[in-house]
C-alpha positions as CSV (number, residue, x, y, z in Angstrom):
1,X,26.0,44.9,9.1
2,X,28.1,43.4,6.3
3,X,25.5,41.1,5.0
4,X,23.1,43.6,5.2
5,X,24.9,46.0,2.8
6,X,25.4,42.9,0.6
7,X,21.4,42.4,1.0
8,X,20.6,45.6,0.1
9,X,23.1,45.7,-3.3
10,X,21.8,42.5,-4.1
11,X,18.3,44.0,-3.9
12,X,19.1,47.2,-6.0
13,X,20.8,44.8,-9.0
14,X,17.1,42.9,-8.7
15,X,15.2,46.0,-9.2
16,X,17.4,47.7,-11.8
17,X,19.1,44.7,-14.2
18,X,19.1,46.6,-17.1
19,X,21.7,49.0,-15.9
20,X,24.8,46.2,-15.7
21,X,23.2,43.1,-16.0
22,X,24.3,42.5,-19.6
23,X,25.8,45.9,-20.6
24,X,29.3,46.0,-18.8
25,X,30.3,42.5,-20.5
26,X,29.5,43.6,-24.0
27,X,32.8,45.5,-24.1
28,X,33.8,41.3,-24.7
29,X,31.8,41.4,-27.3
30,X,33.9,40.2,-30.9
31,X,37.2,39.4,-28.7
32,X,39.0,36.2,-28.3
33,X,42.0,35.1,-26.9
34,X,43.2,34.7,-23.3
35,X,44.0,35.8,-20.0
36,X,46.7,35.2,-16.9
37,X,46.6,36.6,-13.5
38,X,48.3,35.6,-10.8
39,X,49.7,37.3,-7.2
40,X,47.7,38.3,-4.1
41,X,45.5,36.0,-2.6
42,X,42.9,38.3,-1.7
43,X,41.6,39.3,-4.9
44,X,40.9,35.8,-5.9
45,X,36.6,35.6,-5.0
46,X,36.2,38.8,-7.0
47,X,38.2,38.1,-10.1
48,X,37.5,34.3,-10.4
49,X,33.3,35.6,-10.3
50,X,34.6,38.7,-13.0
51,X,36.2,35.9,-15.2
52,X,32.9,33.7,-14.8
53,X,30.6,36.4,-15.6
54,X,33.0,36.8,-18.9
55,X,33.3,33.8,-20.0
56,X,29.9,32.6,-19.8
57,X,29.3,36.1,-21.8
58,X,32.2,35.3,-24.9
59,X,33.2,31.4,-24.9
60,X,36.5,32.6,-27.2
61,X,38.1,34.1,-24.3
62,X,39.8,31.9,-21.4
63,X,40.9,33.7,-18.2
64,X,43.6,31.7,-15.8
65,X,43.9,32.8,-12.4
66,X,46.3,31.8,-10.3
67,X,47.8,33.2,-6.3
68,X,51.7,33.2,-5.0
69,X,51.5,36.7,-3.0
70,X,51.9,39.9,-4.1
71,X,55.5,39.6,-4.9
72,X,54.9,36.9,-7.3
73,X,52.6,38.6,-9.2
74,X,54.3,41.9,-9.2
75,X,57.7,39.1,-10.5
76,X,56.0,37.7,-12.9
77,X,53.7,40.5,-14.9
78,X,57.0,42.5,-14.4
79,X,59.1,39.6,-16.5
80,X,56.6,39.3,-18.9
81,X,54.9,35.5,-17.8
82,X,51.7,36.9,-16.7
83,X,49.2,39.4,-18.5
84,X,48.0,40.8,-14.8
85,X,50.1,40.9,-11.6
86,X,48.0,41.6,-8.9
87,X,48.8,43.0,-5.1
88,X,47.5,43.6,-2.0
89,X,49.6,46.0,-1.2
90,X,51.0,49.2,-3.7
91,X,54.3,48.2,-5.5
92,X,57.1,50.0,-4.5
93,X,59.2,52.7,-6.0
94,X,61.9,50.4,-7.2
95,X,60.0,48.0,-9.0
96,X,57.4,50.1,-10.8
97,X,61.0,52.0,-11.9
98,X,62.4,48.5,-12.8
99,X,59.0,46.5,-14.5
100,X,57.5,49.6,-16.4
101,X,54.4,48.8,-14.2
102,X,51.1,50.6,-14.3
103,X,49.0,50.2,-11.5
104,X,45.4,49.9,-11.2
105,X,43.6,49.9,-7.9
106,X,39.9,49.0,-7.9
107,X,39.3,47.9,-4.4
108,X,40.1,48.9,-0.7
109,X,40.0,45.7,1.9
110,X,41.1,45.3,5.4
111,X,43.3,43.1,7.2
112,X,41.7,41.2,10.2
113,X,43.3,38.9,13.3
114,X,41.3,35.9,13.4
115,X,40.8,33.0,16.0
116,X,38.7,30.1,16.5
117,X,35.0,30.5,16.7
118,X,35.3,28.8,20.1
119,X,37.7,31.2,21.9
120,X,36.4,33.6,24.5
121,X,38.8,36.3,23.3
122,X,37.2,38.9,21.4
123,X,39.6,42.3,21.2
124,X,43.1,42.9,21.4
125,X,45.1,46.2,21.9
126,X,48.1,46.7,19.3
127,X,50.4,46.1,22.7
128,X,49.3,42.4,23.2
129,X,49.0,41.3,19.8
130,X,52.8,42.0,19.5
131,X,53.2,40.0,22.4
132,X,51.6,37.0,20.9
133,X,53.4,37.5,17.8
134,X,56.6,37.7,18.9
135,X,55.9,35.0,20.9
136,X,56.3,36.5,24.6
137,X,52.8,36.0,25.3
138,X,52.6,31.6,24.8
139,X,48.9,31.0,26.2
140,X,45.7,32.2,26.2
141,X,45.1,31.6,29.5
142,X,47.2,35.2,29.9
143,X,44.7,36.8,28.1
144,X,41.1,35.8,28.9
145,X,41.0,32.7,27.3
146,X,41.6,29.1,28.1
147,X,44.6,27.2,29.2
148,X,45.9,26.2,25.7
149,X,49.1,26.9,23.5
150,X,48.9,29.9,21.8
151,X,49.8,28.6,17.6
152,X,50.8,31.7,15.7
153,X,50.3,31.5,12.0
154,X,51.5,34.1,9.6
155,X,52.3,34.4,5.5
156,X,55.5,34.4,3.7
157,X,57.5,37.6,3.0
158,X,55.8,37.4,-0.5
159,X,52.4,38.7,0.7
160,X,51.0,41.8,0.7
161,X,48.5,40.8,3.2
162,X,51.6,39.7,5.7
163,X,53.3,43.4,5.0
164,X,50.0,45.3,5.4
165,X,49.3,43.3,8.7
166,X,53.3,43.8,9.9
167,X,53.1,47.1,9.1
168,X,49.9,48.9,11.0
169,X,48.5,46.1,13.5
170,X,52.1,45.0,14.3
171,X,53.8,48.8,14.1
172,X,56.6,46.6,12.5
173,X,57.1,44.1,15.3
174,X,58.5,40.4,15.5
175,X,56.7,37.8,14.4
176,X,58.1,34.5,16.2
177,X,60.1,32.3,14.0
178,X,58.2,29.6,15.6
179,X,55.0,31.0,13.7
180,X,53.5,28.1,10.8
181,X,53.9,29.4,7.4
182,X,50.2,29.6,5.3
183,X,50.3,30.2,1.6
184,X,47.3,32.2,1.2
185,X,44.4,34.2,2.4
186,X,41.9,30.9,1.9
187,X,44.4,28.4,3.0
188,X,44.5,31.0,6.2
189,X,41.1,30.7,6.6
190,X,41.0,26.7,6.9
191,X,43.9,26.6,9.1
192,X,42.7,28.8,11.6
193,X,39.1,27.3,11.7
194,X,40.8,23.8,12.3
195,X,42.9,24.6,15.4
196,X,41.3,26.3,18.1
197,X,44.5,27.7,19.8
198,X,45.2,29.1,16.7
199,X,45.7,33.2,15.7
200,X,46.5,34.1,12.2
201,X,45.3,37.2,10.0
202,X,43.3,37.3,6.7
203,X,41.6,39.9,4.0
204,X,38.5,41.0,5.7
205,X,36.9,40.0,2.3
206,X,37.7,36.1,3.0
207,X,35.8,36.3,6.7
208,X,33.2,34.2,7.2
209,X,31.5,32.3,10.1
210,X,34.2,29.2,10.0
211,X,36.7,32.1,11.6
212,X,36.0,35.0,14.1
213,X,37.5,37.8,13.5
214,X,38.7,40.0,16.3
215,X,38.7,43.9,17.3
216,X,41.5,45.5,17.5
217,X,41.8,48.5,20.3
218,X,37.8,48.5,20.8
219,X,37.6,48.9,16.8
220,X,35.6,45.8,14.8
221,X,36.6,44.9,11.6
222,X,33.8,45.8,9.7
223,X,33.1,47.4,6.2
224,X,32.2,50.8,7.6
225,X,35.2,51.0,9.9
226,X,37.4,50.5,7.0
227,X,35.9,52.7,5.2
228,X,35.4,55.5,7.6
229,X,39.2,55.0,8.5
230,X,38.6,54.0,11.9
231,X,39.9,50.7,11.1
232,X,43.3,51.6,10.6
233,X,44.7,48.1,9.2
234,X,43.7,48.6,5.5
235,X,45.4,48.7,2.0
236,X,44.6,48.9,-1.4
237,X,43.8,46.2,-3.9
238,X,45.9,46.3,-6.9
239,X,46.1,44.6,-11.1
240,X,49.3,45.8,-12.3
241,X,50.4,45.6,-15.7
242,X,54.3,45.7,-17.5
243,X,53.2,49.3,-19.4
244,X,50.1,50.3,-20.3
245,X,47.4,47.8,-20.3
246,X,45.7,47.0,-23.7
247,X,43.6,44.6,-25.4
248,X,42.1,42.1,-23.2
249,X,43.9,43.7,-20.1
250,X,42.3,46.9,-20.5
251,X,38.9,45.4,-20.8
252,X,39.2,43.2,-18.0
253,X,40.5,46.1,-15.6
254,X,38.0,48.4,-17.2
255,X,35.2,45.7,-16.4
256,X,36.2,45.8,-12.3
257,X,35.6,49.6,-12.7
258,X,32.2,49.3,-14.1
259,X,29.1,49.2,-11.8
260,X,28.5,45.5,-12.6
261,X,32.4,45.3,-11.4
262,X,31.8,47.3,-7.9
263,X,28.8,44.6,-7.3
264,X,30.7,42.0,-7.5
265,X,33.9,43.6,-5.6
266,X,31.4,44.8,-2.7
267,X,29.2,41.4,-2.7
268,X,33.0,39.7,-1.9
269,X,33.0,42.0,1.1
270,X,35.5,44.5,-0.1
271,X,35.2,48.5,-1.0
272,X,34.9,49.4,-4.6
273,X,37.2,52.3,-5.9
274,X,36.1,54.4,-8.8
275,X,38.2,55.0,-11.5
């Protein structure tokens, strides 16, 4: 069903390429300069095709983008090294009170437990994933799959993806000590489709065929399930900014609100927010 939504916009930009095609990057038009964002992982396909588009469009501006998590990028715009913090997951009270941030969210994604293409298992109740988490549940033999070592992988207490996944699949559970530490949502992605005892958890944006990703109490983890709410492990996609954004900031948030900007945010599989 994804791709066929992604068919379908790709087929209305064909038909109708003087609405965004060239418009949305003319607010570029006359600027210079450059550009750093760093943070969550997940926003990475979508702001490193944004920057593209950009660039190719005005060859005096130069946009960096870089990951770290959600906390690093919420650190770092908020101490003034980045222009553009970005987050999977809304900053808290204490440090939009402490950075001066303003918070922009353009997207809404899901979070998705994935496995091996090979393994038999395709759902999991909230109950069971806990188990395997915490580690009390060691093969998948236990669970409808085969006799194998169950290898837990999970993200550092920097991502937003890890909090978002902690906080509504897990209901705030353990996650086994033993579990192997990934660095990102793509590095997630590669780990997972190279072990197959492996379970992990990545944006429902990165899933592709080299990962399957599983339902969760009868419920798929599809576009329309997120967005109908059915799909109840979803968060918000964030660019935050230390104060009001302006200049270059403001045009390059403004861009991902623009419909040029939704295209690209829903043909990276996520779900465009208006502003």
């Amino acid at each position: 069903m994804k791709k066929i939504l992604i068919s379908l916009l790709i087929l209305f930009m064909f038909f109708v390429p003087n609405l965004y095609a060239e418009d949305a990057v003319e607010i570029f038009k006359g600027e210079s300069g450059s550009l750093s964002l760093a943070g969550g992982t997940a926003h990475i396909p979508v702001l490193k095709e944004a920057a593209k588009r950009i660039m190719k469009y005005n060859h005096d501006i130069r946009i960096t983008i870089g990951g770290g998590g959600s906390g690093v990028g919420i650190k770092k715009v908020g101490e003034g090294l980045i222009d553009i913090g970005n987050s999977g997951r809304k900053p808290s009270p204490g440090e939009i009170s402490k950075y001066g941030l303003e918070l922009y969210r353009w997207a809404i994604d899901g979070v998705t437990v994935v496995v091996h293409p090979s393994n038999k298992v395709n759902n999991l109740d909230t109950d069971t994933l806990k188990k395997i988490f915490s580690g009390k549940i060691k093969n998948w033999s236990k669970i409808g799959g085969s006799n194998a070592k169950i290898n837990i992988y999970t993200r550092d207490n920097s991502s937003g993806t890890r909090k978002v996944f902690w906080k509504k699949a897990l209901n705030k559970g353990e996650i086994s000590p033993k579990a192997l530490f990934i660095s990102s949502n793509g590095a997630m992605k590669t780990a997972v489709a190279k072990d197959k005892n492996s379970i992990g958890y990545i944006s429902i944006g990165h899933l592709d065929n080299s990962v399957k990703g599983l339902s969760l109490n009868g419920i798929s983890p599809e576009l329309e399930n997120v967005k109908s709410g059915e799909y109840k492990v979803a968060r918000g996609l964030y660019s935050n900014t230390k104060g009001e954004a302006k200049g270059l900031e403001r045009k390059f948030i403004d861009y991902l609100y623009t419909l040029e900007g939704q295209s690209i945010i829903a043909s990276k599989g996520f779900i465009p927010v208006k502003k």
